[in-house]
C-alpha positions in Angstrom: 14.2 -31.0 -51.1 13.6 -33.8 -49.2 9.9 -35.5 -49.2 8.2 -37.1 -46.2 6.1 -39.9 -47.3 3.5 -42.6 -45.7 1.2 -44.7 -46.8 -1.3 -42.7 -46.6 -0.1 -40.1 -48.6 2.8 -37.0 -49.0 3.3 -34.4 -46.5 5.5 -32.5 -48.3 9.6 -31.3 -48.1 10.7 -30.4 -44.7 11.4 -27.1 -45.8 7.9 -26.3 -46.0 7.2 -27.4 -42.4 7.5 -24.1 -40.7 4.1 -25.1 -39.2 3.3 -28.4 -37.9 1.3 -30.2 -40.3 -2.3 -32.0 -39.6 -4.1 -34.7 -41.8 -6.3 -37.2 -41.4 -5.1 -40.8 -41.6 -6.6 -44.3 -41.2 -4.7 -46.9 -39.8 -3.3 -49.9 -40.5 -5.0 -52.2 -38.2 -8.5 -53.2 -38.5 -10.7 -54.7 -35.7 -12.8 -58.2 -35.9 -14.7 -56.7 -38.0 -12.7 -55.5 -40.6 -13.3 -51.9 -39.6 -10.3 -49.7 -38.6 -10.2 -46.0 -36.9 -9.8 -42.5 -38.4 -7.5 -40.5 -36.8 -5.9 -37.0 -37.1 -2.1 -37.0 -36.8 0.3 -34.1 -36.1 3.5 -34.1 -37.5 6.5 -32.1 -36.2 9.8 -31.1 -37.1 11.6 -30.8 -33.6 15.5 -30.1 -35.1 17.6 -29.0 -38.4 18.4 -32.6 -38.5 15.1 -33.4 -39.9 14.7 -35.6 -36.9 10.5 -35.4 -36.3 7.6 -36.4 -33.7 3.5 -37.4 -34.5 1.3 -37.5 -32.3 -2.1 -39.3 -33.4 -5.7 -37.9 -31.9 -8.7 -40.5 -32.3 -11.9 -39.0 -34.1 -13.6 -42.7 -32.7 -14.8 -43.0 -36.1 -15.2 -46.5 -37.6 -15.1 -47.2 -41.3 -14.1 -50.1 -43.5 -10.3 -49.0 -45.1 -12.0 -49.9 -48.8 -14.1 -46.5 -48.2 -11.2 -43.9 -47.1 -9.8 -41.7 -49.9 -6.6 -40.6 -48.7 -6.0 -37.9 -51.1 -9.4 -36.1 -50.0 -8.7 -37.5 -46.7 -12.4 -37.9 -46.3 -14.9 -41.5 -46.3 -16.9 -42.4 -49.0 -19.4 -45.2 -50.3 -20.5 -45.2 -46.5 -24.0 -45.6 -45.5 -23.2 -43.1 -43.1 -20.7 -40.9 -44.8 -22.3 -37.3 -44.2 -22.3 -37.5 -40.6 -19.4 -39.7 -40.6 -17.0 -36.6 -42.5 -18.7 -33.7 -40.1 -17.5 -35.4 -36.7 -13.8 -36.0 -38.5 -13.6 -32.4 -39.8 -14.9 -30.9 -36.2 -12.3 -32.8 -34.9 -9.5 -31.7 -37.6 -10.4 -28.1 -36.6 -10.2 -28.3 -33.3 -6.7 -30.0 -33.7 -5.7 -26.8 -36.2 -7.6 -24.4 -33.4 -5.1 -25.7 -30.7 -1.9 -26.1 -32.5 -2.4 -22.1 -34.2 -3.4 -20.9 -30.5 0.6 -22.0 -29.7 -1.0 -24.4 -26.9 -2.6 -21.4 -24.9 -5.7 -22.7 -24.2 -6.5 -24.5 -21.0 -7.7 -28.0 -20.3 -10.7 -26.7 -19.6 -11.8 -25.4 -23.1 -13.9 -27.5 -25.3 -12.9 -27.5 -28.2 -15.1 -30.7 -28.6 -17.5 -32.9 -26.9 -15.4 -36.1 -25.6 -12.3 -35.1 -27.1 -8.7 -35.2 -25.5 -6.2 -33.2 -27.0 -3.9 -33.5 -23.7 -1.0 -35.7 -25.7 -0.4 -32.7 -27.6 0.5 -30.1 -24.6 4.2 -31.5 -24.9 4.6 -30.9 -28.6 3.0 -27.7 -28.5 3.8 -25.3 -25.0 2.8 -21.8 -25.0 4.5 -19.1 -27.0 7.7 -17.8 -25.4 6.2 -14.0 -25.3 2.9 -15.0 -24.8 2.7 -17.5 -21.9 2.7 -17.1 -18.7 5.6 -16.0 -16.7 6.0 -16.4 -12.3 4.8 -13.1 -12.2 1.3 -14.3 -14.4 1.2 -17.4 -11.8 1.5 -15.5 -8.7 -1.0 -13.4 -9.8 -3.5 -16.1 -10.4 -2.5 -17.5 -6.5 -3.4 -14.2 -5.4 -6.9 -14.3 -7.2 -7.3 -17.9 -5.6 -6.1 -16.5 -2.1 -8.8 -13.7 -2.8 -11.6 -15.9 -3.0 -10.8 -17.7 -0.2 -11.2 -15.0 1.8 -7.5 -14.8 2.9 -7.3 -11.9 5.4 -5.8 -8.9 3.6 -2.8 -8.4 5.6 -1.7 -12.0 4.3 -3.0 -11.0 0.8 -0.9 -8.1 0.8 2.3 -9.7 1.7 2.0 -12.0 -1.7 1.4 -8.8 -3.6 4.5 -7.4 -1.6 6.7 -10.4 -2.6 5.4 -10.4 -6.3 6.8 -6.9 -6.7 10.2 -7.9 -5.8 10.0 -10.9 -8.8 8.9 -7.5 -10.9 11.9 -6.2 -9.7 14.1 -8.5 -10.0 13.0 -9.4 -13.6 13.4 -5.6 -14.7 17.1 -5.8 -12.9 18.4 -9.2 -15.2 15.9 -7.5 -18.3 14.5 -10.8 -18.4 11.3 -12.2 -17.2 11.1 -15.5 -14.6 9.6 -18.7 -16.2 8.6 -22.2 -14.0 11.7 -23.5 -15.7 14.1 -21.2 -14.4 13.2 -21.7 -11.2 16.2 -24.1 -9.5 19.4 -23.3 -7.1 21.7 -20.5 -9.7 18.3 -18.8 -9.7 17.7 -18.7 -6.0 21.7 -17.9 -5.5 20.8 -14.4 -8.1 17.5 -13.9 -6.6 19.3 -13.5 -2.5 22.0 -11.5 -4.4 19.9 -8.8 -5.8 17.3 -8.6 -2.6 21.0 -8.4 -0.5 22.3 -6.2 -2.4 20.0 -4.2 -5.6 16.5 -4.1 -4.6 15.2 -0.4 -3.7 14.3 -0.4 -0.4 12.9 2.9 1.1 16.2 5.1 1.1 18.8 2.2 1.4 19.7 -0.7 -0.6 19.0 -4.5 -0.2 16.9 -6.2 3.1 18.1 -8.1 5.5 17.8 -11.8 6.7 14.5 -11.4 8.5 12.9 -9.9 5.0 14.6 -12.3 2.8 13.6 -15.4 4.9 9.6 -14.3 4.9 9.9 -13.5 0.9 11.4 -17.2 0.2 8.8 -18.5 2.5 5.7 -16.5 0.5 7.4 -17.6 -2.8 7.2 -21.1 -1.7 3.7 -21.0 -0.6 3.1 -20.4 -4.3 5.3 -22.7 -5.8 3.9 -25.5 -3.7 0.2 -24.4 -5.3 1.1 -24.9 -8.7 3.5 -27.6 -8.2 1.0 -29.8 -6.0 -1.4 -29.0 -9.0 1.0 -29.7 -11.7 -1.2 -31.9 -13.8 -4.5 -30.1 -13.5 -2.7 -27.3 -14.7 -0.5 -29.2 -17.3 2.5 -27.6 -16.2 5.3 -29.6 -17.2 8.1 -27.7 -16.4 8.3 -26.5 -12.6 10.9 -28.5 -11.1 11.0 -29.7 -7.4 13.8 -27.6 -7.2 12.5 -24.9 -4.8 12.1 -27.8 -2.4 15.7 -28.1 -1.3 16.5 -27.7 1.8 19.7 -27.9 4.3 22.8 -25.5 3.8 22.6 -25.1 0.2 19.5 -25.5 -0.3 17.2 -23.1 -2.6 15.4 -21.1 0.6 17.6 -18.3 1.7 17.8 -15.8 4.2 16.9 -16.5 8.6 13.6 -16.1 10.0 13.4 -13.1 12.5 12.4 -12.6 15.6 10.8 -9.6 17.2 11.3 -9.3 21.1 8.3 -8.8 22.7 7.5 -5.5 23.9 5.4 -5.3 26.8 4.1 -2.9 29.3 5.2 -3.9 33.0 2.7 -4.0 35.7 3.4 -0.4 37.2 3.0 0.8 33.6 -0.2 -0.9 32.9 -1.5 0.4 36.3 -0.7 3.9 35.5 -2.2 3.6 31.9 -5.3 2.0 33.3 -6.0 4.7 35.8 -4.8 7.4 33.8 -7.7 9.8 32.1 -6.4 11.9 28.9 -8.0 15.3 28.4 -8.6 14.6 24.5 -11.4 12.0 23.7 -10.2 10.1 21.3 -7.2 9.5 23.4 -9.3 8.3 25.7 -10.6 5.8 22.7 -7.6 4.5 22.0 -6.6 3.8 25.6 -9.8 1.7 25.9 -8.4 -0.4 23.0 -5.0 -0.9 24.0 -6.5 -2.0 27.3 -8.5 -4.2 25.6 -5.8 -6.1 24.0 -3.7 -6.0 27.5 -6.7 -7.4 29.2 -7.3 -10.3 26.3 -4.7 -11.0 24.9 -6.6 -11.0 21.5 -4.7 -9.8 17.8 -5.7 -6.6 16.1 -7.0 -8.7 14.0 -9.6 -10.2 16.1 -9.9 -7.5 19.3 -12.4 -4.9 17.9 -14.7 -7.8 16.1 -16.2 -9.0 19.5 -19.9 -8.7 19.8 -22.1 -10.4 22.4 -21.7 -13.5 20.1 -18.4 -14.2 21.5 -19.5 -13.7 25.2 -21.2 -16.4 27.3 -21.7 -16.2 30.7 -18.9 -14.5 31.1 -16.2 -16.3 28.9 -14.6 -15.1 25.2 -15.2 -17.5 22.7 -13.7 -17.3 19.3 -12.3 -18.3 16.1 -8.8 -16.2 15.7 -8.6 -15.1 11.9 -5.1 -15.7 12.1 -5.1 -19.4 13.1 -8.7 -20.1 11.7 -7.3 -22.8 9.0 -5.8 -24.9 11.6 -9.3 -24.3 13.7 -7.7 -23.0 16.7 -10.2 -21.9 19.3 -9.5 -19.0 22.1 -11.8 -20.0 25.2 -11.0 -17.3 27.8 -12.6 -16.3 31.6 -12.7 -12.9 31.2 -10.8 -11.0 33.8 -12.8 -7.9 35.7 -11.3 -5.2 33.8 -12.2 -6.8 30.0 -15.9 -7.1 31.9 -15.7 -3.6 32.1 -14.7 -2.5 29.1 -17.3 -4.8 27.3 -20.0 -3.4 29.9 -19.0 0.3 28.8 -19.5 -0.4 24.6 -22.8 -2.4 25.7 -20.8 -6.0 24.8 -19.9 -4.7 21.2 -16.3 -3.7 20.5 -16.9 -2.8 16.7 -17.4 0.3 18.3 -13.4 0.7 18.9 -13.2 -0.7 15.0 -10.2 1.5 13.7 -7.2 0.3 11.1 -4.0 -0.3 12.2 -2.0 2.1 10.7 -4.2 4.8 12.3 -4.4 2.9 15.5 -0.3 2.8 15.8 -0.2 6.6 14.8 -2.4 7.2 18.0 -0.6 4.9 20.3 2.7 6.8 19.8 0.7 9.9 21.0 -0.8 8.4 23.7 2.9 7.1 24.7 3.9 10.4 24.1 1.5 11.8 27.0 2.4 8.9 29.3 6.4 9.6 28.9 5.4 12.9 29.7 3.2 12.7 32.7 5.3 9.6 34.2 9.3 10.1 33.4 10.1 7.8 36.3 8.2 4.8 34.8 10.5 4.8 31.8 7.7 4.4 28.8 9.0 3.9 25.7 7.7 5.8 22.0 7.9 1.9 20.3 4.7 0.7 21.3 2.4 -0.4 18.7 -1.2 -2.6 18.4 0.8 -6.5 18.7 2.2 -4.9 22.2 -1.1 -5.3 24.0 -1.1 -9.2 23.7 2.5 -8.8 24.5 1.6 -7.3 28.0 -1.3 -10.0 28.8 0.9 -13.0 27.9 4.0 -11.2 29.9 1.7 -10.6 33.0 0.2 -14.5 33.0 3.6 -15.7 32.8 5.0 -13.7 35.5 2.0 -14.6 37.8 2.4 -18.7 37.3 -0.1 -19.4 34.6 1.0 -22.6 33.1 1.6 -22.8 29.4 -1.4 -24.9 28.1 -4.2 -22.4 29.6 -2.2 -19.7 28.2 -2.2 -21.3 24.7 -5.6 -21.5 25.2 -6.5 -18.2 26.1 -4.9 -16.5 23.5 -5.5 -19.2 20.6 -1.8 -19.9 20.1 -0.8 -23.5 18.9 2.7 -23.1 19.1 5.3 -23.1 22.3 8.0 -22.5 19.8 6.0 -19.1 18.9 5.3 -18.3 22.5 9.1 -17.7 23.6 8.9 -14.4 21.9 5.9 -13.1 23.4 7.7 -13.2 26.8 9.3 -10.2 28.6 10.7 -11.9 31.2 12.6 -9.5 33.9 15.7 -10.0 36.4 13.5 -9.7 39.7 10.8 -12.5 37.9 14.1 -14.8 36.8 15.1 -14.3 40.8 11.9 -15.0 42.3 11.9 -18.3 40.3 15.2 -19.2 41.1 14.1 -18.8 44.7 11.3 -21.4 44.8 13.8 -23.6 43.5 16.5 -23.0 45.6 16.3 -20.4 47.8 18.2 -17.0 48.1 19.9 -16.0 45.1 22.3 -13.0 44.8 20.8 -9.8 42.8 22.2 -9.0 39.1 24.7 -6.5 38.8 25.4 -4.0 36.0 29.2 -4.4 36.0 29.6 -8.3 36.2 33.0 -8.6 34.7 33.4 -11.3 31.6 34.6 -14.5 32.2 
């Protein structure tokens, strides 16, 4: 076999380096003074071809090269030889701690005080079965997102996307690593949420679903990738930033048509008293929203805080990283409702899903009682800000104080908020330019 030799002694035949092997070494050089540095080098056998790499880790110990015995690979005939030979061998284990940990230990582990073993994370990554995979990463995002106090509708939907990487993983019997991540992966990753991923009785999602997953998995990406170094990871490309018609983002961003009540409607609501009290409860919260315009999110977390003299002040959870204020008049009928929970809507405080279960009641009841005003059994908690955006817009509010009441910071967003109907887009056309004819049913196709 083979031997590898220096000048500072044998390392031994390549066959034997199954393991990287450690020493310590003194170098060539000397300083000024004479003196020259101790340092601990790892050598390793990359290929069959016995082709090898070192990498060299200062123990910033000093000595004259007359007192280093290279076969003990320890100083001696050294005034300070004892402590000299403790701070080399602490450093020698730490080196042998890293390498037999296969690299898993963070940046942020002292192994000792002062010492960098960063040059070695390139030579040594993580055990295939052991390190972390995109599912371990998104998990850690999620634990970041946590302690930031991301609201848990958002923290659910990263939980909701990290299944479908679970998923997907199980489906290819392989699991996804920052390495993997580029264009073929993205083009097998749309073809199995199109077409294999489980979802509810049916198979695959649509564009909407696939666009907001992409989107989510980005979010994380970016994280990691933005914090590449801190992390040390060396191997997430910028793949995932493609964009254009092939890029790596698939899917289209949906859509939903807003769904308010008209005026007659709301009237009818308004004045309408249910026999059942809780009913009654959750018409005072649906109210709420039509008369605010404010999220689920933020409606039933109003307390005389937010009120002064008269005007809504508040921080929407939603927007609150981009520090989008609502400042809001309040209208009449929101006085009232505050007057009648004693300015503290925590009262109504009720989750969603059991607030949308009761709305479909309470839509029930109103199909029921008023047939000719055409209710319809979709309404849910977002269609209260629908109606209050609808009704502004159909009574001339401009667009900026709108923006403002409801802490919205987008026009693009707006658009879908707005019912707008065929008497409003007539009377519009009207100040414009006078009569216009009314819209028929049966206008033939051009």
């Amino acid at each position: 076999m083979k031997n590898i030799t220096s000048h500072n002694g044998t390392y031994g035949s390549i066959s034997d380096r199954t393991k990287p092997s450690v020493r310590k070494m003194i170098l060539h050089r000397t300083d000024k003074l004479g003196l020259t540095k101790v340092m601990i080098e790892v050598l390793w056998y990359k290929n069959s071809d016995n082709s090898s790499t070192f990498r060299r880790i200062s123990t910033d110990v000093w000595i004259n090269p007359k007192s280093w015995n290279k076969k003990k690979q320890e100083v001696q005939n050294d005034p300070d030889v004892e402590l000299k030979n403790t701070k080399i061998d602490k450093v020698f284990t730490a080196v042998k701690t890293y390498i037999n940990s296969k690299g898993l230990q963070t940046g942020k582990e002292v192994y000792y005080e002062g010492l960098n073993l960063n040059s070695l994370r390139d030579l040594f990554p993580s055990n295939q079965f052991n390190r972390k995979s995109l599912f371990d990463y998104i998990e850690d995002y999620r634990t970041f997102r946590k302690g930031q106090n991301t609201p848990y509708g958002t923290y659910k939907e990263f939980k909701t996307m990290q299944n479908r990487i679970l998923n997907f993983d199980a489906y290819r019997g392989q699991k996804t690593y920052f390495e993997n991540i580029d264009i073929r992966w993205s083009d097998d990753f749309e073809h199995f949420l199109r077409n294999i991923a489980e979802n509810k009785d049916k198979k695959g999602y649509k564009d909407g679903t696939i666009e907001k997953t992409y989107t989510i998995l980005i979010t994380v990406l970016n994280h990691f990738y933005d914090r590449r170094k801190s992390y040390f990871i060396n191997n997430l490309t910028d793949d995932f930033r493609m964009t254009g018609r092939n890029g790596f983002k698939r899917g289209t961003k949906s859509v939903n048509e807003a769904n308010p009540l008209n005026k007659e409607q709301l009237d009818a609501l308004r004045k309408h008293v249910f026999d059942e009290k809780h009913i009654e409860s959750i018409k005072d919260r649906f109210l709420w929203q039509c008369f605010t315009g404010l999220r689920y999110g933020d409606a039933f977390k109003i307390t005389a805080d937010n009120i002064k003299n008269d005007w809504l002040y508040l921080m929407p959870t939603k927007t609150q990283k981009h520090r989008i204020k609502v400042e809001q008049p309040l209208n009449p009928f929101a006085l009232a409702l505050l007057q009648r929970y004693n300015f503290d809507m925590t009262k109504l405080s009720i989750t969603n899903q059991a607030y949308n279960r009761e709305l479909k009641d309470l839509f029930a009841i109103m199909q029921t009682k008023y047939p000719a005003l055409n209710f319809n059994d979709d309404y849910g908690s977002h269609c209260g800000r629908d109606t209050f955006i609808s009704e502004c817009v159909q009574n001339g509010v401009d667009w900026k104080t709108i923006l403002l009441w409801v802490g919205q910071s987008s026009y693009t967003i707006m658009h879908r908020y707005i019912k707008v109907t065929d008497s409003y887009q007539q009377d519009q056309m009207k100040k414009a330019f006078g009569k216009v004819p009314p819209k028929k049913n049966n206008r033939k196709n051009d």
